[in-house]
C-alpha positions in Angstrom: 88.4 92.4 116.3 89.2 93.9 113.2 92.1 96.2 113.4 91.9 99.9 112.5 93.6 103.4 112.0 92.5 105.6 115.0 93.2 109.2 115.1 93.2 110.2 118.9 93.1 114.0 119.6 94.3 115.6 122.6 96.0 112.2 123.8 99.0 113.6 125.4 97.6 113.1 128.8 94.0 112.5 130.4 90.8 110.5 128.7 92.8 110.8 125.3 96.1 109.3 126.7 94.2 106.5 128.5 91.7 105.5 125.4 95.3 105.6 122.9 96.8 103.6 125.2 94.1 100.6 125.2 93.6 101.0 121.6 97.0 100.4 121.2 97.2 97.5 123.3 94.5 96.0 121.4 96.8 96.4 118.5 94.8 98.7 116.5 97.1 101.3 114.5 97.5 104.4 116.4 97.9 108.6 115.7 98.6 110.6 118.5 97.7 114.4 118.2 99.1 116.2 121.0 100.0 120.6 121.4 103.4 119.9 123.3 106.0 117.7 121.5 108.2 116.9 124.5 105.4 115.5 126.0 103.2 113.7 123.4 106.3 111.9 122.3 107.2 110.9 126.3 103.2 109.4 126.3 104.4 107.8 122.7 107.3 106.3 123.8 105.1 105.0 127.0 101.9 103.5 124.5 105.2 101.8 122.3 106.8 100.5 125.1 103.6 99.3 127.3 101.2 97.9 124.6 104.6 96.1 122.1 102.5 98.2 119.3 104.9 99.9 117.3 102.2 101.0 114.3 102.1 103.9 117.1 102.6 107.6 115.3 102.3 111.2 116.4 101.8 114.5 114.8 102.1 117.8 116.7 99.8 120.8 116.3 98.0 123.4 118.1 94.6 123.8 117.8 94.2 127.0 118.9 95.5 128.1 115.6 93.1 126.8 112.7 95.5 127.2 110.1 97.1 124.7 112.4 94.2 122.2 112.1 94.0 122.5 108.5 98.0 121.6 107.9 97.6 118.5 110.5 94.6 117.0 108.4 97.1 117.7 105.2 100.1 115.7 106.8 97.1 112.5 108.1 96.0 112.8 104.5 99.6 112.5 103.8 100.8 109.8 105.8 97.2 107.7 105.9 95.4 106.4 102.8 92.3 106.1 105.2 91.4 106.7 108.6 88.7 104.1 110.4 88.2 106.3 113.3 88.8 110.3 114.1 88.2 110.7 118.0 87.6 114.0 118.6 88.8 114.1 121.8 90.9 117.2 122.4 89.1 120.0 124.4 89.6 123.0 126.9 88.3 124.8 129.5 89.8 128.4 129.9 89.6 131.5 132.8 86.9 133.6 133.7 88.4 136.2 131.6 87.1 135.8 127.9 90.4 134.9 126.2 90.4 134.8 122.3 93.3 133.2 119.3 95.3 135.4 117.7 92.0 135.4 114.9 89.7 136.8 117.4 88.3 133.5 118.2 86.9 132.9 121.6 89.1 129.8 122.7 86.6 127.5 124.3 84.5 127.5 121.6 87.8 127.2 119.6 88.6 124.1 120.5 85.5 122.5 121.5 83.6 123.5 118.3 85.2 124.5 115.9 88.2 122.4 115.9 86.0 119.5 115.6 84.1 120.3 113.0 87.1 121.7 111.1 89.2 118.4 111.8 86.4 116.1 110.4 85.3 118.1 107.3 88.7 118.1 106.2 89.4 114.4 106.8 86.2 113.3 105.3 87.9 112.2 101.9 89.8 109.4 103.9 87.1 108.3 106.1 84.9 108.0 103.1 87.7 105.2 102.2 86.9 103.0 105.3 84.6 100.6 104.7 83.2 101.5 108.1 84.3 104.4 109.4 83.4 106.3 112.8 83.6 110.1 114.0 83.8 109.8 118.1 83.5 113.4 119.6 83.8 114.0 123.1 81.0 116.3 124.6 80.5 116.5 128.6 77.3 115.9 131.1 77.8 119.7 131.4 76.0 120.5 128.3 72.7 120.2 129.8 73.8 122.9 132.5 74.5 125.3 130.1 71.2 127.5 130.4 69.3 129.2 127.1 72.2 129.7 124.4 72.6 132.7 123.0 72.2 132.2 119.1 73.3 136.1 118.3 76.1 135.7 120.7 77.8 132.0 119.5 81.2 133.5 120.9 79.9 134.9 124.2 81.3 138.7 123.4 78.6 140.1 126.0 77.5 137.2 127.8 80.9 135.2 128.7 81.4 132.9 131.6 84.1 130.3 132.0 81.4 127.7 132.6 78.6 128.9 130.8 81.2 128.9 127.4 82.4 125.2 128.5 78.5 123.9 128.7 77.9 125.7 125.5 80.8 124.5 123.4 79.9 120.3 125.0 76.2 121.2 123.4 77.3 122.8 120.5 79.4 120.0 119.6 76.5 117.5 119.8 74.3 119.4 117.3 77.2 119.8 115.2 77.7 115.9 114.9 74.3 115.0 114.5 74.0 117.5 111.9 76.8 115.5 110.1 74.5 113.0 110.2 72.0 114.3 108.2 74.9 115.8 106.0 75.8 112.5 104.6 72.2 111.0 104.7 71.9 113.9 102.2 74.9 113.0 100.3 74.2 109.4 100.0 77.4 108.2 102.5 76.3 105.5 104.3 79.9 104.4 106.1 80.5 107.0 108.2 79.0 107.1 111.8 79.4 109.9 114.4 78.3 109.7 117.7 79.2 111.8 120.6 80.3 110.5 124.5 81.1 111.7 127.8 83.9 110.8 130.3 81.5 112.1 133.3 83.7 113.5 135.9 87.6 112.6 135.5 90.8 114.0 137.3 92.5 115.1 134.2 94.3 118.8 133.2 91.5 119.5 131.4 90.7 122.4 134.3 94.5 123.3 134.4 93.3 127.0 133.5 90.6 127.5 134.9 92.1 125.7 138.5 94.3 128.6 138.2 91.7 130.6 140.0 91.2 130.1 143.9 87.4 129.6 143.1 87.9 127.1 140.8 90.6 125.3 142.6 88.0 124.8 145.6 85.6 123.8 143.5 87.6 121.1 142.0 89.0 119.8 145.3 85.6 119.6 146.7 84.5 117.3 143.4 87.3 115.3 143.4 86.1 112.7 145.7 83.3 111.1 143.7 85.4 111.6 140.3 85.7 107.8 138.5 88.8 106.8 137.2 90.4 108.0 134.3 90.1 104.6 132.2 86.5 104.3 133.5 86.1 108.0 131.8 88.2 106.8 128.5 85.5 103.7 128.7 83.1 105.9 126.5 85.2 107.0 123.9 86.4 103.3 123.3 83.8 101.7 122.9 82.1 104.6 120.4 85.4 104.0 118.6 85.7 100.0 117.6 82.5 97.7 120.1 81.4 95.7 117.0 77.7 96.1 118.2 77.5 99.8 117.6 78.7 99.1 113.9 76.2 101.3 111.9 74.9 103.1 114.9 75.1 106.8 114.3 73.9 110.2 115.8 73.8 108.4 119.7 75.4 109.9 122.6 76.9 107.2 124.7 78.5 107.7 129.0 80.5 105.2 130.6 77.2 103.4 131.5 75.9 103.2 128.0 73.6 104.7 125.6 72.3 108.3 127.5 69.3 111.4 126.2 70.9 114.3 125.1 69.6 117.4 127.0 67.3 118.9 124.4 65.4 121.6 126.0 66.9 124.1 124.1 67.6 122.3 121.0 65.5 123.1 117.6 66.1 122.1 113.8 66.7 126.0 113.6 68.8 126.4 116.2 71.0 123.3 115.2 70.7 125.5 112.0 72.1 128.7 113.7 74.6 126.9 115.1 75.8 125.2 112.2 76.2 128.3 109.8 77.7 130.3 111.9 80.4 127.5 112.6 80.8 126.7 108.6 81.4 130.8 108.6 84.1 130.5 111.2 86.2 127.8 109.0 85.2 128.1 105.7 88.3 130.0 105.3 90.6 126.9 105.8 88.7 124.7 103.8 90.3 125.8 100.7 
């Protein structure tokens, strides 16, 4: 296996931690992103230690902050002369009261949409660099129970639920990358894949705000049972990120059992459209 320069989002704990952990171990060079720095640099000093890798690095930003985004992919730009893979695996569910950032953002879609696309537009340039590079986003089953999205209300200002803005953002996302797609097709790049995957169901702290209400902490209890592991979940995302058969396979969205159908009864060439503007609005600003 050829080795390569994996940027892991969110890999502080979770689906993140376990797929930098194996990439590591199958001595690819590894970038940790992670919002805490006491505890991205304990999982650091666990992937070192465990896997013998030491081309193990981490970076520390919070994505609820764009601006925050935008100085990250300055110091990978820095640091990294290309990237091989950006794993877009960082991602948040939040309460049943519509929180926002300090810009006014709503913070599900925050992170789950906008983050991503922010992250990979700006770290296009040293993708283009890789002779093969990938884009791995993680999405979630839960995008095909997101009902009828509403396109004049991306941000959920009058329609907001805690799920219904988690199911939205996971199919968001997937129009978002296979927009990308056609992106590049357009500008004649040819080396860059993206695909997105799902974890299906995983005990991880991805809930650890929404659990925070009694509802939600029934409802997770009661699911917990037929969750799968959390390497079983990471399963998905590795194998997007460096399985030699999916060289060159792009716009696919992939579960821990292989190749799966997007959910498209809602989707449209103008709604992937909608979408898509109205996220390039939202971070156009940090592009700069």
């Amino acid at each position: 296996m050829n080795q390569k320069i994996i940027l892991v989002t969110g890999a502080s704990d979770g689906i993140g931690k376990e797929t930098a952990k194996t990439l590591a171990s199958q001595g690819h060079t590894v970038i940790l992103h992670g919002r805490n720095k006491q505890k991205t640099e304990a999982v650091f000093n666990e992937i070192r230690r465990e896997t013998g890798n030491q081309n193990v690095s981490m970076l520390i930003a919070d994505f609820l902050s764009l601006a925050e985004v935008r100085r990250f992919a300055m110091q990978i730009r820095q640091q990294f002369d290309h990237l091989d893979v950006l794993i877009n695996n960082a991602g948040a569910q939040f309460t049943e009261r519509r929180e926002t950032t300090n810009k006014g953002y709503e913070k599900t879609m925050t992170i789950n949409v906008f983050v991503p696309l922010l992250l990979t537009t700006l770290l296009l340039d040293v993708l283009k660099k890789s002779p093969s590079a990938r884009v791995v986003t993680v999405s979630s089953a839960s995008h095909a129970m997101s009902g009828k999205p509403f396109l004049d209300d991306i941000e959920l200002k009058q329609n907001y639920t805690m799920s219904r803005a988690y199911a939205l953002s996971k199919l968001y996302v997937i129009w978002m990358m296979r927009h990308f797609v056609k992106e590049m097709q357009q500008a004649g790049v040819r080396s860059i894949t993206f695909n997105s995957v799902h974890p299906a169901s995983a005990p991880t702290s991805l809930g650890r705000e929404a659990t925070k209400s009694l509802k939600w902490r029934i409802i997770y209890f009661l699911w917990k049972p037929i969750m799968i592991s959390v390497a079983k979940g990471a399963s998905s995302s590795i194998r997007a990120a460096v399985a030699p058969e999916l060289e060159g396979v792009t716009g696919k969205y992939f579960g821990p059992k292989g190749e799966e159908k997007v959910n498209e009864k809602y989707y449209s060439v103008e709604n992937e459209e909608i979408v898509w503007k109205y996220c390039q609005e939202v971070i156009r600003p940090y592009l700069g």
